[in-house]
C-alpha positions, 0 to 999 in steps of 0.5 A: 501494547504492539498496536498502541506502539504501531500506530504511533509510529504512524502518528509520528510519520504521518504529521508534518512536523517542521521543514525537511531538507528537499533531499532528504524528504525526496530519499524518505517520502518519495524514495524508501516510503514508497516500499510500502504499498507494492509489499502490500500488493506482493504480499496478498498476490503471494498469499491469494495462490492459496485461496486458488488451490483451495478453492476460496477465490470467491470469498476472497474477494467478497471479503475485500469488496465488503471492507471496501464498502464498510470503510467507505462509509466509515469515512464517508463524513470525509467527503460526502461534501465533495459529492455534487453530482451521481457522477462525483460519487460513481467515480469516488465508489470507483477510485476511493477516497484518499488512502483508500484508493488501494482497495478497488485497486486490489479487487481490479488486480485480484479479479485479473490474476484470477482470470488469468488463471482461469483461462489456464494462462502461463506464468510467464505470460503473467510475467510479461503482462504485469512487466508491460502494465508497469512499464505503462505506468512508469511512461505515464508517470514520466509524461505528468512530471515532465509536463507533458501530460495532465492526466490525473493520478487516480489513472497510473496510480491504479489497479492495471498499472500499479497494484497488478504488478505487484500482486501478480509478482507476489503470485509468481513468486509463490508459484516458485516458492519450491524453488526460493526456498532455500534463497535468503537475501543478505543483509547486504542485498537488502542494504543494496535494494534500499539505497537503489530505490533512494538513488532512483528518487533522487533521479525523479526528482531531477527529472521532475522537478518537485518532490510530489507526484512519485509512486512508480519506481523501477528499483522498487520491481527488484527491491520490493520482493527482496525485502519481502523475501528476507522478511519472510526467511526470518525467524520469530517474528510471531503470528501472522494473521495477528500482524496482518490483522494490526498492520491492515487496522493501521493502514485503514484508521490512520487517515483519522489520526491525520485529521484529527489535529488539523480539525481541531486547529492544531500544526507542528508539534502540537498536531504531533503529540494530539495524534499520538494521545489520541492513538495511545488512547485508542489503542488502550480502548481495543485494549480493553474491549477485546482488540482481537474481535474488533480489529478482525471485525473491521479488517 
C-alpha cells in the first residue's frame, strides 16, 4: 500500500494538469521541488562514509555503475532514436537519458570524494572544493539565464558542480556526526530553510525571466542539510532500506508514468487519472509477485 500511495503521489506531481499562476509554479517546480535531488546527493555522501570505514567503496560503486546500465537499457526504447551517430550514443552512456542524468553524476561525485579520501585530503579541504564547484555552478547558471552563455544544461547540472557538493556535504556532515548528535532543527528552523529557498526562486525568476532552467539555489547549501538533519532526528519513521528501497523505485520508474498518457494521446486530467491506474495497478502487481525481491532487484 505505502508503494502504491508513493507513486501516485508522484503520478499527481509529475502530470500537468492545467495553468499554474507563474509564481506559485516558480515557488513549487523551480523553488521547494528543487530539495529533492541535493537530499539524494547528501544523503548517499552521509551513508558512503560507512562504506569507506568498512571497506566496501568498490562494491558501492559497481553497484551504482550496474543500475546505471540496467536502467538505461530499460529505458533505451526512449531514445534509441535520437542516436545518430557512436558520438550521440557516447554522450548519451555519459550524461543519461532524461532523469537518469543523476546516476553518472553520482559515480563522478563518489569517485572523487573517494579519491579525496585516498590522498588522505582534510576535510576542510573537501569543504572548500565542493564550496568552489557550486559557486562554479550557480555562475554558470546565472550566465545561461541571463543570456550571456548558451552552454547546455547537461554541463552545470552535473556530477562536478551539482551532485559533488552535496554528496561531499552529506559526507562531511557524517565525519561530524559525533558532534551533530545532539542538534535537532526546530520546526521553526525548518519553516525558515523552506521559505528561504521560495523567496530565492522568485529572485531567479527575476533575474532570468522564465520559469525553466533553475537547478542551483544558494539557500538549498543551507536548507537541504537542515531538512535532512530533522528528518533524520525523527522517530519511527520505519525501516531504512525498505524506504530507501521504495523511494529509489519511484525515482527510476516514474519517467514510465509520465509517458504513458501522452503515448496514448491523453492531456489534463485524463493524462492525471491514466497514471494514477496504471501506478496503483503496478504497485498491486509488486504486491503480489514479491515486492521486496523485485524493488532490491532493480534498486
Amino acid at each position: 500500500m505505502r508503494l502504491i500511495l508513493s507513486i501516485c503521489v508522484v503520478a499527481i506531481h509529475t502530470v500537468h494538469v492545467g495553468p499554474e499562476p507563474s509564481m506559485l509554479r516558480q515557488m513549487t517546480v523551480n523553488g521547494l521541488f528543487r530539495f529533492a535531488v541535493p537530499i539524494f546527493a547528501l544523503i548517499s555522501g552521509y551513508f558512503f562514509l560507512k562504506a569507506v570505514r568498512e571497506g566496501h567503496v568498490r562494491a558501492y560503486i559497481a553497484r551504482l555503475c550496474t543500475l546505471y546500465a540496467v536502467w538505461m537499457i530499460l529505458y533505451l526504447p526512449n531514445y534509441l532514436g535520437q542516436l545518430k551517430t557512436l558520438n550521440d550514443a557516447a554522450w548519451m552512456a555519459m550524461v543519461g537519458f532524461f532523469h537518469l542524468w543523476y546516476m553518472p553524476a553520482l559515480i563522478i561525485s563518489t569517485v572523487a570524494v573517494w579519491g579525496l579520501v585516498r590522498l588522505r585530503t582534510s576535510l576542510r579541504v573537501i569543504g572548500a572544493l565542493a564550496v568552489a564547484a557550486a559557486l562554479t555552478g550557480v555562475a554558470m547558471q546565472f550566465l545561461v539565464l541571463t543570456g550571456r552563455s548558451g552552454i547546455s544544461i547537461d554541463y552545470y547540472r552535473s556530477g562536478p558542480f551539482f551532485i559533488f557538493p552535496y554528496f561531499a556535504l552529506g559526507y562531511l556532515l557524517s565525519s561530524n556526526s559525533h558532534r551533530l548528535a545532539e542538534w535537532k532543527p526546530s520546526w521553526a528552523l525548518v519553516v525558515m530553510a523552506l521559505t528561504a529557498v521560495a523567496i530565492e526562486s522568485l529572485l531567479w525568476f527575476r533575474i532570468s525571466g522564465s520559469e525553466g532552467g533553475i537547478d542551483h539555489l544558494v539557500s538549498l547549501w543551507v536548507a537541504a542539510p537542515i531538512l535532512f538533519l530533522a528528518a533524520l532526528r525523527r522517530d519511527g519513521i520505519g525501516h531504512g532500506k525498505n524506504i530507501a528501497s521504495v523511494a529509489a523505485f519511484i525515482y527510476f520508474i516514474h519517467i514510465h508514468a509520465m509517458v504513458l498518457p501522452y503515448n496514448l494521446g491523453l492531456s489534463g486530467i485524463e493524462a492525471l487519472v491514466a497514471v494514477v491506474v496504471a501506478s496503483a495497478i503496478a504497485g498491486l502487481m509488486l504486491a503480489l509477485v514479491g515486492q521486496g525481491r523485485v524493488i532490491r532487484a532493480v534498486t
